[in-house]
C-alpha positions as CSV (number, residue, x, y, z in Angstrom):
1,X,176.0,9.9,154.0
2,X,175.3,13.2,152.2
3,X,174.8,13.1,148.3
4,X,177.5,13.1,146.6
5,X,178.5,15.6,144.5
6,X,180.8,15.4,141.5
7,X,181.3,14.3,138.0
8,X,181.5,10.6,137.2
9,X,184.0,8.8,135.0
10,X,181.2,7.6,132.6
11,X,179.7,11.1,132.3
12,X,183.6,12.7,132.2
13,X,184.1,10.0,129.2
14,X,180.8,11.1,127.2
15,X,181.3,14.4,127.2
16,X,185.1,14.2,126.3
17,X,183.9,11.8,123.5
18,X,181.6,14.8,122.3
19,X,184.0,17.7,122.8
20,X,186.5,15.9,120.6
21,X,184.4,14.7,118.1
22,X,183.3,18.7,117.9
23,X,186.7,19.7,117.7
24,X,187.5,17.3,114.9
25,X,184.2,18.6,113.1
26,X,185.2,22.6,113.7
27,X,188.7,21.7,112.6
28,X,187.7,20.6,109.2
29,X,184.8,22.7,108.5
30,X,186.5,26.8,109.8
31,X,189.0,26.5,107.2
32,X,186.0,25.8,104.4
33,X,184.1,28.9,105.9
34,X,187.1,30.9,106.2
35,X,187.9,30.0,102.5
36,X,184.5,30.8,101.3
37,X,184.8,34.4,102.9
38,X,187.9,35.0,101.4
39,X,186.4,34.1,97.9
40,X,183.1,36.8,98.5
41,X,185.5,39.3,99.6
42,X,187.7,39.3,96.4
43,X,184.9,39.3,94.5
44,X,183.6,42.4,96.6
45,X,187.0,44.0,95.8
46,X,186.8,43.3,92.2
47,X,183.6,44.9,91.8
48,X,184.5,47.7,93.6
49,X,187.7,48.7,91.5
50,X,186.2,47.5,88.2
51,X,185.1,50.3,86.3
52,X,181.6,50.5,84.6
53,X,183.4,49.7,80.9
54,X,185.4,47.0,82.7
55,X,185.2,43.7,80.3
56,X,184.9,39.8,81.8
57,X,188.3,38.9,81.3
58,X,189.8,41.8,82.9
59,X,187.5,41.3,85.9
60,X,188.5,37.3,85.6
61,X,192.1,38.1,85.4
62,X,191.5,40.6,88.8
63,X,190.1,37.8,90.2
64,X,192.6,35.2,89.9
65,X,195.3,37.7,90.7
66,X,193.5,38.3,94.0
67,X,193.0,34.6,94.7
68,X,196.7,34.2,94.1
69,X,197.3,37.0,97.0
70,X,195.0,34.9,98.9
71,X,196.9,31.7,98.2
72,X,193.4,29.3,97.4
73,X,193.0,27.2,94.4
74,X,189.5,28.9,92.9
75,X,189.5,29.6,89.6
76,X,187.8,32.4,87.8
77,X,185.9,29.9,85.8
78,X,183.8,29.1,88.5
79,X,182.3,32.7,88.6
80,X,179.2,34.5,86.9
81,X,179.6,37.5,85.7
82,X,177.0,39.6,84.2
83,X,175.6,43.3,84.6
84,X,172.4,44.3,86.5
85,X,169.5,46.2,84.7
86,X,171.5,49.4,86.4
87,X,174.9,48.2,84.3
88,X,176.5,47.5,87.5
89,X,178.9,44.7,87.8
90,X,177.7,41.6,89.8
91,X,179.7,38.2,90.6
92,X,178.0,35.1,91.5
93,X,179.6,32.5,92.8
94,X,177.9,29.3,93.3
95,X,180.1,25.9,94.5
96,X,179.7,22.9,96.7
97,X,182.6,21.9,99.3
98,X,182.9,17.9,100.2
99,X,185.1,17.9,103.6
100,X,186.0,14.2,104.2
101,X,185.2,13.4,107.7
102,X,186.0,9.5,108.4
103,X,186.2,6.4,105.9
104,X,183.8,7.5,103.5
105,X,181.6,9.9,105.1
106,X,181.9,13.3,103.5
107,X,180.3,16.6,104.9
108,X,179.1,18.6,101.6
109,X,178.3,22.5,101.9
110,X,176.9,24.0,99.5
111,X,177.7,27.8,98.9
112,X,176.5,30.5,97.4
113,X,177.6,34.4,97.4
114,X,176.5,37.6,94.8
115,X,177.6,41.2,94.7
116,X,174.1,42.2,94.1
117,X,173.0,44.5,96.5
């Protein structure tokens, strides 16, 4: 008899096991990552329309307006804002993420973002 050629059921199973358990993993985590982008780029926008007199509660209030548009629950309060030694406006954002995988192992990413150039 020629070799065989093919897939078996125990090598069909194992990687099935692995594509699912990476689809389970990419489901939880792309909507964290998407969020996190979402956050930079309002920040991005607020600096960008802020003016160079523009106070920290204006900028928080653009912020939180923006994150309304953007339907996510970040608050303002979690921001830095300070100017550079230029007197340009920079946002910091620092956070941590915990994604709940399975009974109680968490996945926790930590993120950080700036509008320093």
């Amino acid at each position: 008899m020629k070799k065989q050629q093919g897939v078996a059921l125990s090598g069909l199973l194992m990687w099935s096991f692995i594509l699912v358990i990476g689809a389970i993993f990419g489901m939880k985590i792309v909507p964290a990552t998407i969020e996190y982008f979402k956050i930079k780029k309002a920040a991005e926008s607020v600096v960008a329309k802020a003016g160079s007199n523009a106070t920290v509660p204006e900028l928080r209030a653009a912020f939180d307006r923006q994150m309304q548009i953007d339907n996510l629950e970040f608050s303002s309060k979690d921001l830095d804002i300070h100017k550079n030694t230029r007197g340009a406006v920079v946002i910091s954002v620092d956070y941590e993420k915990r994604i709940p995988l399975f009974a109680n192992v968490s996945l926790v990413i930590d993120y950080k973002a700036s509008t320093a150039e």
